[in-house]
Biopython code that builds the backbone (N, CA, C, O; Angstrom):
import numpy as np
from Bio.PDB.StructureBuilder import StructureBuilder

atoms = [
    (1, "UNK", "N", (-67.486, 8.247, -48.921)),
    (1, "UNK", "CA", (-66.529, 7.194, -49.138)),
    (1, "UNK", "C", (-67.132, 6.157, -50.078)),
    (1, "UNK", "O", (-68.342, 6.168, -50.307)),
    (2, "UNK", "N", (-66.147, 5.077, -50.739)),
    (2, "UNK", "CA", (-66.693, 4.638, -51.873)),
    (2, "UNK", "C", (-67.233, 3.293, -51.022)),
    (2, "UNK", "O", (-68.133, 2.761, -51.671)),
    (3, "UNK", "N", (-67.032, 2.774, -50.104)),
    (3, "UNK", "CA", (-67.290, 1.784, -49.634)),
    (3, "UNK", "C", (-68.807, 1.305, -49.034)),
    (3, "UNK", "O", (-69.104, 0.112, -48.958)),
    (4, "UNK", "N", (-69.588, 2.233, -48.680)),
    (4, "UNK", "CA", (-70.788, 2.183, -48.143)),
    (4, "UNK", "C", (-71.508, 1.528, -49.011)),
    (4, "UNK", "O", (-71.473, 1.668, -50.233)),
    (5, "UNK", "N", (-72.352, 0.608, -48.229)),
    (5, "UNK", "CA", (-73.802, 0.184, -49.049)),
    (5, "UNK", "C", (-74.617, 1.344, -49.472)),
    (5, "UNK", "O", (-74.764, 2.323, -48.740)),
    (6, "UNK", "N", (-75.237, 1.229, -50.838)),
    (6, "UNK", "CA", (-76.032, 1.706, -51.613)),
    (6, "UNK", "C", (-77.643, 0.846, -51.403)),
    (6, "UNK", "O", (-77.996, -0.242, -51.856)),
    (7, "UNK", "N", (-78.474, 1.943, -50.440)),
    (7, "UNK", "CA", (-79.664, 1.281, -50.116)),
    (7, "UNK", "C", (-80.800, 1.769, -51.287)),
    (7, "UNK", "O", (-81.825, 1.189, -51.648)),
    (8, "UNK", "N", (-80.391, 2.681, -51.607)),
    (8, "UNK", "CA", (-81.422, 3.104, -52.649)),
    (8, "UNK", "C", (-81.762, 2.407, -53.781)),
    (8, "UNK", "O", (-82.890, 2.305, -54.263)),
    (9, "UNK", "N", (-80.795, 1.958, -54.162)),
    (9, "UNK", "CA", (-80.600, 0.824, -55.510)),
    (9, "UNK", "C", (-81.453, -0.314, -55.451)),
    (9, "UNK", "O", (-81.432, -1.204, -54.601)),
    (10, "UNK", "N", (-82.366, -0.176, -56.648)),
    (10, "UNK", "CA", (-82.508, -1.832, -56.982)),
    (10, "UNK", "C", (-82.289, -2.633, -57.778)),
    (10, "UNK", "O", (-82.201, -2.215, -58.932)),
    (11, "UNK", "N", (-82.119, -4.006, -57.559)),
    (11, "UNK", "CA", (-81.898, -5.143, -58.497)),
    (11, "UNK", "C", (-82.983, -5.905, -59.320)),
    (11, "UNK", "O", (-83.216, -6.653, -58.370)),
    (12, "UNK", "N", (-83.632, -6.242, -60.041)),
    (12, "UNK", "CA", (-84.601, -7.165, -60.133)),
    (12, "UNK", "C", (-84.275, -8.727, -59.491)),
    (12, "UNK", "O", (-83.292, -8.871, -58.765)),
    (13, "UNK", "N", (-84.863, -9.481, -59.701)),
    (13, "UNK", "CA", (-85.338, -10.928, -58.994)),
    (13, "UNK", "C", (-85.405, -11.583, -60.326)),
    (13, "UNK", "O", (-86.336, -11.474, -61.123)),
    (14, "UNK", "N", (-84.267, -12.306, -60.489)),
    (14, "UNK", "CA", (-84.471, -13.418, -61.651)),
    (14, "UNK", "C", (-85.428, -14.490, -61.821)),
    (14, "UNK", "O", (-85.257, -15.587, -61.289)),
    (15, "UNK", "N", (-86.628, -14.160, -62.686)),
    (15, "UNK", "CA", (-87.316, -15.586, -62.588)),
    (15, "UNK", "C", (-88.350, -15.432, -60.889)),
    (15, "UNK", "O", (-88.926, -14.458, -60.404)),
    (16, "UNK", "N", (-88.184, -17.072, -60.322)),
    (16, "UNK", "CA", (-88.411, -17.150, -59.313)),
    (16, "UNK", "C", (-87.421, -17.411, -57.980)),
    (16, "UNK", "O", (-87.659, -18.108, -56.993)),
    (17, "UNK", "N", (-86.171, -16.576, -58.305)),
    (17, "UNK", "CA", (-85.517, -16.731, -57.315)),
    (17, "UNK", "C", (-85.772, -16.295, -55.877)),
    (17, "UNK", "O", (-86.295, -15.220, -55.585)),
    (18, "UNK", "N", (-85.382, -17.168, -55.045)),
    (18, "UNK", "CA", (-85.161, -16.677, -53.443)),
    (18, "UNK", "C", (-84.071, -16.955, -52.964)),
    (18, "UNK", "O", (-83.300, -17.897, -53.148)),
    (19, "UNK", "N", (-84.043, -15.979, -52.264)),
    (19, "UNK", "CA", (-83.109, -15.917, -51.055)),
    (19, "UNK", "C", (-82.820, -17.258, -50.316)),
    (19, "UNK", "O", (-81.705, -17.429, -49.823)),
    (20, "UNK", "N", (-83.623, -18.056, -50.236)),
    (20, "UNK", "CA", (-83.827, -19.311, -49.619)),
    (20, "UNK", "C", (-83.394, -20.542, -50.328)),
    (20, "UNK", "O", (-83.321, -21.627, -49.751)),
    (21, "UNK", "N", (-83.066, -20.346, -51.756)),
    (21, "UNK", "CA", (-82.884, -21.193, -52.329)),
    (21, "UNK", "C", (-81.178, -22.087, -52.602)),
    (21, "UNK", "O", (-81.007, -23.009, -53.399)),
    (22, "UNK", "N", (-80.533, -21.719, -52.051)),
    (22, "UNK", "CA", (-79.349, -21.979, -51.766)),
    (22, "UNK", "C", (-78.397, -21.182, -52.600)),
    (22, "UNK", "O", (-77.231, -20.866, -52.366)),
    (23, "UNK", "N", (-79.191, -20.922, -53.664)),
    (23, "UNK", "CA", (-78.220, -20.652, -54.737)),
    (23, "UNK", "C", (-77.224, -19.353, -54.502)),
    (23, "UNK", "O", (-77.409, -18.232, -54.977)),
    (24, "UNK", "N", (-76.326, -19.688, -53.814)),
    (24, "UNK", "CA", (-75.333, -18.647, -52.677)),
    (24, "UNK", "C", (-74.612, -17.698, -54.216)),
    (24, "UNK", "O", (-74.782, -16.481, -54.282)),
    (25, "UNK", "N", (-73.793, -18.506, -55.406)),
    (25, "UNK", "CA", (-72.906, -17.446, -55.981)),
    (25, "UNK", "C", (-74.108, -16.610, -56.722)),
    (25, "UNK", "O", (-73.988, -15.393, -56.585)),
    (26, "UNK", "N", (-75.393, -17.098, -57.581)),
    (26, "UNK", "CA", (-76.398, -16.082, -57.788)),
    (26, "UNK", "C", (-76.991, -14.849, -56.981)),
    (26, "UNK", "O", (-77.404, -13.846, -57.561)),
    (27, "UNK", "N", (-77.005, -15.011, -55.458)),
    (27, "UNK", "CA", (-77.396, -14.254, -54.659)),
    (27, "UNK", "C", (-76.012, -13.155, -54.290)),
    (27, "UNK", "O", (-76.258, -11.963, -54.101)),
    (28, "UNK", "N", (-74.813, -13.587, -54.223)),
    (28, "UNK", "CA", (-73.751, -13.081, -53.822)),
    (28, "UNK", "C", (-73.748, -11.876, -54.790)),
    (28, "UNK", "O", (-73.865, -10.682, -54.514)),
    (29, "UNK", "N", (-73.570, -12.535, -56.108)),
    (29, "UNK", "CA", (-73.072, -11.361, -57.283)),
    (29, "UNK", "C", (-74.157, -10.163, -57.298)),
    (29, "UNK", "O", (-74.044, -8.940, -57.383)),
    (30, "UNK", "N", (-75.575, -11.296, -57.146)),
    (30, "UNK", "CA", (-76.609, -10.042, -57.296)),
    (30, "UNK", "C", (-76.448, -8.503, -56.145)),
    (30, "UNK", "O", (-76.520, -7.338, -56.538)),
    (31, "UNK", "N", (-76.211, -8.973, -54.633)),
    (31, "UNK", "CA", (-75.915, -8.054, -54.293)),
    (31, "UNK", "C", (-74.468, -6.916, -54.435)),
    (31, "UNK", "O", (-74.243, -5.755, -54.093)),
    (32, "UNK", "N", (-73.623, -8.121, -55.207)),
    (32, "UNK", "CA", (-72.418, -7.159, -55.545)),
    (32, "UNK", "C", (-72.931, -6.145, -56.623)),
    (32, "UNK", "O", (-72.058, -5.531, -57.236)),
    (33, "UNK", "N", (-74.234, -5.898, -56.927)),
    (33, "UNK", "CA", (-74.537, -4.933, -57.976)),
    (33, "UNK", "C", (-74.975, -3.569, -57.213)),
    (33, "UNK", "O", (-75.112, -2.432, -57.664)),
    (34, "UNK", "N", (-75.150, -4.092, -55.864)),
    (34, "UNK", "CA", (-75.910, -2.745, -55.350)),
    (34, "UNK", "C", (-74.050, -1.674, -54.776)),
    (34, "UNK", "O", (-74.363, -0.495, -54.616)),
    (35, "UNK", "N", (-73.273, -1.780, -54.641)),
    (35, "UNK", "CA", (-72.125, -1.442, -54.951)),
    (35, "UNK", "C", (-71.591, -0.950, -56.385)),
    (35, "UNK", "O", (-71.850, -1.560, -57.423)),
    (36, "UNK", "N", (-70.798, 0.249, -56.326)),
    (36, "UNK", "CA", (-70.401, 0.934, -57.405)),
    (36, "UNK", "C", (-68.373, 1.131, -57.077)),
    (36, "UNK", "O", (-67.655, 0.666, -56.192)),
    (37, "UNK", "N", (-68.114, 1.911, -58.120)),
    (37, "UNK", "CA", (-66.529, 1.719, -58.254)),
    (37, "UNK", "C", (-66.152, 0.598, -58.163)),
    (37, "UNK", "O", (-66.405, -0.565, -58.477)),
    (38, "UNK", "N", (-64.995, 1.678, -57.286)),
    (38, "UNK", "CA", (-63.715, 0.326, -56.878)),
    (38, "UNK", "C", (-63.904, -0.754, -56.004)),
    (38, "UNK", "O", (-62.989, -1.546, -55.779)),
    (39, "UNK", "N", (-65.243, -0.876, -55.386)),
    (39, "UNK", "CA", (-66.004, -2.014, -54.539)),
    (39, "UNK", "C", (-66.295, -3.220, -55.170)),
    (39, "UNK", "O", (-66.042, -4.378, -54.839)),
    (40, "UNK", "N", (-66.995, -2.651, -56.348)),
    (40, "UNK", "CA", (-67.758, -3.286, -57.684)),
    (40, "UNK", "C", (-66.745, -4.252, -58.205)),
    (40, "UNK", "O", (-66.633, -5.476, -58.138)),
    (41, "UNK", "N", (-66.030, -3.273, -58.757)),
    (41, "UNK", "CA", (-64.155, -3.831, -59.438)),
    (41, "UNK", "C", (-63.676, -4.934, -58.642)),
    (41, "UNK", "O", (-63.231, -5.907, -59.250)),
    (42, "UNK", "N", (-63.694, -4.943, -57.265)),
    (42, "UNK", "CA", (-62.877, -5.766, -56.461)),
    (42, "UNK", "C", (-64.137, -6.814, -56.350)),
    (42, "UNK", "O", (-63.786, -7.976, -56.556)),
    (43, "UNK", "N", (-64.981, -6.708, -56.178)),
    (43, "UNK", "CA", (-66.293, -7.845, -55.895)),
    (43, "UNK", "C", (-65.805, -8.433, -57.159)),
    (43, "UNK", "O", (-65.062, -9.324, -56.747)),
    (44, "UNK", "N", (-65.771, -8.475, -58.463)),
    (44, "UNK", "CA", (-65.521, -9.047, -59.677)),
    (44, "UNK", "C", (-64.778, -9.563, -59.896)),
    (44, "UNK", "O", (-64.868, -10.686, -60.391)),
    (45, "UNK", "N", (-63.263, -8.744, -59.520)),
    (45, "UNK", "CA", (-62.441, -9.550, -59.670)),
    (45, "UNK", "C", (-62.175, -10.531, -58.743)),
    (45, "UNK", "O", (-61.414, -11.429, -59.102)),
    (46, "UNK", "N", (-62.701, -10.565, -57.460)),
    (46, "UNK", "CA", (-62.697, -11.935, -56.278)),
    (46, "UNK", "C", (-63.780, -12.451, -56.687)),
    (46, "UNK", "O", (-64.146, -12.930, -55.614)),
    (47, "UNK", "N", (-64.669, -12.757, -57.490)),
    (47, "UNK", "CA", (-65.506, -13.940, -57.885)),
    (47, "UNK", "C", (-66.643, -13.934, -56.857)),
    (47, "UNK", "O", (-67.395, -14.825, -56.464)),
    (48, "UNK", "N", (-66.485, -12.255, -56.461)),
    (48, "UNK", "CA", (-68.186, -12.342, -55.258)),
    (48, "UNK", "C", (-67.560, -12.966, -54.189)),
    (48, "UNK", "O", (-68.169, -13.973, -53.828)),
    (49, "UNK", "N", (-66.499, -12.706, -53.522)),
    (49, "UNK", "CA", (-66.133, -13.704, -52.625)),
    (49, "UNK", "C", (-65.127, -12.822, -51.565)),
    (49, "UNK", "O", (-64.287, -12.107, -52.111)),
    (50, "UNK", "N", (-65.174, -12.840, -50.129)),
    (50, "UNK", "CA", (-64.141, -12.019, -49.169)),
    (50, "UNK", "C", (-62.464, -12.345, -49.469)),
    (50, "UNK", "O", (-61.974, -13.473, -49.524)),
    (51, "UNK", "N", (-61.974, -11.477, -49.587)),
    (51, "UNK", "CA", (-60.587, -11.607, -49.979)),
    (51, "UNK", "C", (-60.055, -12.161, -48.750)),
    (51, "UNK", "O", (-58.951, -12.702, -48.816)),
    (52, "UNK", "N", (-60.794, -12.102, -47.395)),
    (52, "UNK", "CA", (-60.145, -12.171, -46.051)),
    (52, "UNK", "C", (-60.558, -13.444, -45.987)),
    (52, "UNK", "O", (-59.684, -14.309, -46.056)),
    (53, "UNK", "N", (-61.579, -13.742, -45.883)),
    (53, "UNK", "CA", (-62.382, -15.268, -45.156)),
    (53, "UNK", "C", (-62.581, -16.237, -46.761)),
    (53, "UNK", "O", (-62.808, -17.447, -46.735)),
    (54, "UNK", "N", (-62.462, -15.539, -47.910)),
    (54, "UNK", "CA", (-63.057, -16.657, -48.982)),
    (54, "UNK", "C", (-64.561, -16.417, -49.124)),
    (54, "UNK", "O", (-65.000, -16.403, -50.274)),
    (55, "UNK", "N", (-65.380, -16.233, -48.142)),
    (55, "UNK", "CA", (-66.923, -16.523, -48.287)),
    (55, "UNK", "C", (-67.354, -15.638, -49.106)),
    (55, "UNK", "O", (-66.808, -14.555, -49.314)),
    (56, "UNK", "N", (-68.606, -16.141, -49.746)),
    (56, "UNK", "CA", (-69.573, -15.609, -50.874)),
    (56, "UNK", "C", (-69.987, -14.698, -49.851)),
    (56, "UNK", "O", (-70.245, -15.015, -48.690)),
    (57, "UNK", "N", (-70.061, -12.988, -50.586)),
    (57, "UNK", "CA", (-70.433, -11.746, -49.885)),
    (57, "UNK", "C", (-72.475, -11.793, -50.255)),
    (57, "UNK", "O", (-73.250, -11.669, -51.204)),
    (58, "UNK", "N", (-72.494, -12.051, -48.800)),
    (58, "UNK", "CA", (-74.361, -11.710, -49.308)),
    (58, "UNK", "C", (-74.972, -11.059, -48.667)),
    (58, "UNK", "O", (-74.151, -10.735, -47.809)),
    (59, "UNK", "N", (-75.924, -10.560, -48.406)),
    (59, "UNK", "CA", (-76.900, -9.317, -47.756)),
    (59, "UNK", "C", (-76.476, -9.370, -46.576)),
    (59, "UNK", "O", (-76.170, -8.236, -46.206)),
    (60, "UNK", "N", (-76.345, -9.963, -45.973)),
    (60, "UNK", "CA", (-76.548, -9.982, -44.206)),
    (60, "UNK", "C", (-75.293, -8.846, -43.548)),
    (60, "UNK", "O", (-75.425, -8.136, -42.551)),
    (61, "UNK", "N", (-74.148, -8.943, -44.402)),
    (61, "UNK", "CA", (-73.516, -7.819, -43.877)),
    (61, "UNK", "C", (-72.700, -6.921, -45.024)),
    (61, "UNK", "O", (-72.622, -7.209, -46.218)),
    (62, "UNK", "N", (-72.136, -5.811, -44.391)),
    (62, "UNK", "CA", (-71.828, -5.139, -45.460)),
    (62, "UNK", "C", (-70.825, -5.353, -46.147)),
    (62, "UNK", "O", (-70.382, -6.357, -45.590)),
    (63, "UNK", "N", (-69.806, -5.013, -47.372)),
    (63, "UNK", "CA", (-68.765, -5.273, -47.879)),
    (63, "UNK", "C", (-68.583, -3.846, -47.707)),
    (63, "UNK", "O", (-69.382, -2.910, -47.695)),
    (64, "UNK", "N", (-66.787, -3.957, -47.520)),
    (64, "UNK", "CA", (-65.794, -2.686, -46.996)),
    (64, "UNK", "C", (-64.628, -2.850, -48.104)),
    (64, "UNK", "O", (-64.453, -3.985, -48.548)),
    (65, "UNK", "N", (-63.900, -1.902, -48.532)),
    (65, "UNK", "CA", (-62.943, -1.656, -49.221)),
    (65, "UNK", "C", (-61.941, -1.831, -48.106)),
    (65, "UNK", "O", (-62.319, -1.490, -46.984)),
    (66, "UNK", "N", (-60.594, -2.359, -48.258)),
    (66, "UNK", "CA", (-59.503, -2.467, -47.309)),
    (66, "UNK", "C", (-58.478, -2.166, -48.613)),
    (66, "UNK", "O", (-58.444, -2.357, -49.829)),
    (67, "UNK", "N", (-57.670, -1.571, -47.548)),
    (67, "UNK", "CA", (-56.443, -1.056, -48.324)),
    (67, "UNK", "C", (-55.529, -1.771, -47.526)),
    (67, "UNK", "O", (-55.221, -1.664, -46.339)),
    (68, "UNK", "N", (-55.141, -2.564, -48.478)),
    (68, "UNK", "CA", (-53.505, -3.451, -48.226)),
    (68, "UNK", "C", (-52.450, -2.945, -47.399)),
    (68, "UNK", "O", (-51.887, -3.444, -46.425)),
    (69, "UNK", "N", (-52.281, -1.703, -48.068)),
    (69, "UNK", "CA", (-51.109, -1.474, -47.826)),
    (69, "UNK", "C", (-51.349, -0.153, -46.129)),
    (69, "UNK", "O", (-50.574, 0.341, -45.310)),
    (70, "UNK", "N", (-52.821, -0.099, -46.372)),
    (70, "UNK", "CA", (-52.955, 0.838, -45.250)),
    (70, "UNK", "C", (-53.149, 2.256, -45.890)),
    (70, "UNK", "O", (-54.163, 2.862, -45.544)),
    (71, "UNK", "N", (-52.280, 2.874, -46.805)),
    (71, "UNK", "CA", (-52.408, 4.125, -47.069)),
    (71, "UNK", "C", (-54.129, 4.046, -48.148)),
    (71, "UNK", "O", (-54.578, 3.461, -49.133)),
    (72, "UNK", "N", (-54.607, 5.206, -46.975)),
    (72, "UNK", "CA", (-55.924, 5.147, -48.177)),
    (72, "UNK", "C", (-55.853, 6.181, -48.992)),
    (72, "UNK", "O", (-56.910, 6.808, -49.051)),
    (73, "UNK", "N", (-54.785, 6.685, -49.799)),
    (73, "UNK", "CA", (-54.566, 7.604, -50.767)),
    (73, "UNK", "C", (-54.294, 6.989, -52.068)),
    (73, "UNK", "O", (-54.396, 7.495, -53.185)),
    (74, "UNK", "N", (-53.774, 5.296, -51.582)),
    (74, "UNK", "CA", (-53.445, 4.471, -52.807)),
    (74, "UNK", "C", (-54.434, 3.561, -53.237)),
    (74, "UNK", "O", (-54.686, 2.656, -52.442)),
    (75, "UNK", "N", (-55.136, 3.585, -54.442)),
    (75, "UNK", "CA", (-56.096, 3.521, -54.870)),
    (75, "UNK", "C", (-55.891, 2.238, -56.218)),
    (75, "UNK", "O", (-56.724, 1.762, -56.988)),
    (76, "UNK", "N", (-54.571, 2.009, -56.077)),
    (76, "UNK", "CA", (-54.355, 1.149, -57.265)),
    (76, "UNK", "C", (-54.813, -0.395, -57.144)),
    (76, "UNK", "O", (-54.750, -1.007, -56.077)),
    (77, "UNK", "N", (-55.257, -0.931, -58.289)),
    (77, "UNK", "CA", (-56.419, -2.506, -57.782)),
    (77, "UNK", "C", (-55.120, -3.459, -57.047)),
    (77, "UNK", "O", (-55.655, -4.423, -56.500)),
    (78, "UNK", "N", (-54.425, -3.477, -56.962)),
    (78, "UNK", "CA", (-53.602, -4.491, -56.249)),
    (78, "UNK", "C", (-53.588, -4.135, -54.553)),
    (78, "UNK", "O", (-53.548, -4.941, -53.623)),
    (79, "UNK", "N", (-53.620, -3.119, -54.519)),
    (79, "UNK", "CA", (-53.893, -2.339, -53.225)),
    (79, "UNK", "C", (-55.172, -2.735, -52.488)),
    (79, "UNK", "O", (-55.255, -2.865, -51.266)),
    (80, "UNK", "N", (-56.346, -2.943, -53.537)),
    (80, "UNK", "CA", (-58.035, -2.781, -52.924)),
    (80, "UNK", "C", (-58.270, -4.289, -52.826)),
    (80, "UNK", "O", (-58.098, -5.135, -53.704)),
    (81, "UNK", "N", (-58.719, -4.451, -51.518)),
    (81, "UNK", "CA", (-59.634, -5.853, -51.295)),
    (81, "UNK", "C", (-60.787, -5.179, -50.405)),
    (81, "UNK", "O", (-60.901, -4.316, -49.534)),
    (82, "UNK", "N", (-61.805, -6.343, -51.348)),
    (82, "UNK", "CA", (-63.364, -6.453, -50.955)),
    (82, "UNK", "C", (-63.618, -7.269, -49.847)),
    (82, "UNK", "O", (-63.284, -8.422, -50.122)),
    (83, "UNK", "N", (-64.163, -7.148, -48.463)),
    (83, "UNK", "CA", (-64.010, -7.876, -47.408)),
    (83, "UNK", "C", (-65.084, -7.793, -47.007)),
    (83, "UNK", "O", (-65.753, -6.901, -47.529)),
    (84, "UNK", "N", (-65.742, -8.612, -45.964)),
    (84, "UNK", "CA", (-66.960, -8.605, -45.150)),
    (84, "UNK", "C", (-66.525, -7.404, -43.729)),
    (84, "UNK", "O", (-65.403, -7.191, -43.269)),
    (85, "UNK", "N", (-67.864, -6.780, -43.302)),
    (85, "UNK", "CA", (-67.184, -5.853, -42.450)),
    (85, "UNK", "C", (-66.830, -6.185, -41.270)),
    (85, "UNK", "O", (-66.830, -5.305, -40.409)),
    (86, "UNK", "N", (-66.445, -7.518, -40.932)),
    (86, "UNK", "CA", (-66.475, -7.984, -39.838)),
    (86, "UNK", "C", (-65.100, -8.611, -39.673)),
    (86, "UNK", "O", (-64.612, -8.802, -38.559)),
    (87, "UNK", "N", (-64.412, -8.966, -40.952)),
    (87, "UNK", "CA", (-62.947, -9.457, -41.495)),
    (87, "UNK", "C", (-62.354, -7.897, -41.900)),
    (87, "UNK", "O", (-61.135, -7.921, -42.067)),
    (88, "UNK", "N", (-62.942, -6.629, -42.079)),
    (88, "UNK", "CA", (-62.080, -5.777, -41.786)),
    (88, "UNK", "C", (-61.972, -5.364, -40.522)),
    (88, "UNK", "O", (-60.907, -4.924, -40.089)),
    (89, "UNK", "N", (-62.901, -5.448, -39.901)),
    (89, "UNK", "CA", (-62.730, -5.060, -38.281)),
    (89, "UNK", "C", (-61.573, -6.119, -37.869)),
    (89, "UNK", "O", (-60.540, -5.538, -37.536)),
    (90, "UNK", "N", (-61.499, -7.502, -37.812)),
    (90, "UNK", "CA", (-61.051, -8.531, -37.652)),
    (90, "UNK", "C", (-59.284, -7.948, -38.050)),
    (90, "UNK", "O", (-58.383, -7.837, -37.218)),
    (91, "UNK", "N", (-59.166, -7.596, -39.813)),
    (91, "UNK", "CA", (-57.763, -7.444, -39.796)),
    (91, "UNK", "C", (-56.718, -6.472, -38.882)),
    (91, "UNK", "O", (-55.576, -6.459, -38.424)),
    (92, "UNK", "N", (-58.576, -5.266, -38.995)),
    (92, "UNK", "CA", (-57.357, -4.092, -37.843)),
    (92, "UNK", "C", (-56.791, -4.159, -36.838)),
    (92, "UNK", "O", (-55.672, -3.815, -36.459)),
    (93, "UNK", "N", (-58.283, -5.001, -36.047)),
    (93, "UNK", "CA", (-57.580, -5.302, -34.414)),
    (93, "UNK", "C", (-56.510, -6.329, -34.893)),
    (93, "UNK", "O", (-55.680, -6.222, -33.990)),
    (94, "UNK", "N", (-56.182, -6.948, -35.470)),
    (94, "UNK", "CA", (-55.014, -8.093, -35.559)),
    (94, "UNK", "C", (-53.825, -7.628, -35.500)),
    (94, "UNK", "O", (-52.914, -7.789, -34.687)),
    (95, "UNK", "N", (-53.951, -6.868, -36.709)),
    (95, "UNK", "CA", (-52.874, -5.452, -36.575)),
    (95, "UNK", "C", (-52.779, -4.143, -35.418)),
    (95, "UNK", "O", (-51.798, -3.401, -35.456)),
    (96, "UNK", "N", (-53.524, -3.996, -34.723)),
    (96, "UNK", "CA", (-53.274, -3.417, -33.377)),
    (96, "UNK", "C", (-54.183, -1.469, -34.348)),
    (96, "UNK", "O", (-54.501, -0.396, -33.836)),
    (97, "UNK", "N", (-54.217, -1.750, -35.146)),
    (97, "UNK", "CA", (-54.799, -0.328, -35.563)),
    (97, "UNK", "C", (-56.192, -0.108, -35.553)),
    (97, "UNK", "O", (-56.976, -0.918, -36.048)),
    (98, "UNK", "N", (-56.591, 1.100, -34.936)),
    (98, "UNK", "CA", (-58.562, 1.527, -35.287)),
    (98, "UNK", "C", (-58.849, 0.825, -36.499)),
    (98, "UNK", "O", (-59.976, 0.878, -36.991)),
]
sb = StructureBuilder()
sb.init_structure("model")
sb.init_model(0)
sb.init_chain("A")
sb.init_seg("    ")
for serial, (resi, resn, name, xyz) in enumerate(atoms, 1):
    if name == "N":
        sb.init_residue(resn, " ", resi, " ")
    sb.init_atom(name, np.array(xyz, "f"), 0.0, 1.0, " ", f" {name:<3s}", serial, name[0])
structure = sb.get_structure()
């Protein structure tokens, strides 16, 4: 599935950046690189940011592909949001579905 974290991948470290340093949308995007496709696509076009909650997507948990409309056969970008996996768990039970 296209949604899984990519652990194998690496990024370089700009400079002397850390993790610690607040700098949340630098850290966000950087991990939106370890993601490919339509994950990638949707991280970009939301500005590194959960389509569900707003928040800057960063290491601590994973980003999930959600399909809008539910059917996961439809693949078209209006269809795909980038979410934290905890705001897709969050939308299903809301909606009463696995």
């Amino acid at each position: 599935m296209k949604w899984y974290y990519s652990e194998n991948k690496f990024v370089n470290v700009q400079g002397k950046k850390s993790p610690f340093d607040g700098n949340i949308p630098y850290w966000s995007e950087r991990n939106s690189k370890l993601y490919d496709g339509e994950t990638s696509k949707a991280l970009k076009r939301q500005n590194h940011a959960c389509g569900h909650c707003g928040l800057k997507m960063l290491s601590e948990e994973r980003t999930h592909l959600h399909h809008i409309d539910g059917n996961h056969n439809n693949w078209k970008i209006k269809n795909l949001l980038a979410v934290h996996e905890s705001c897709h768990d969050y939308i299903h039970m809301s909606k009463g579905k696995p």
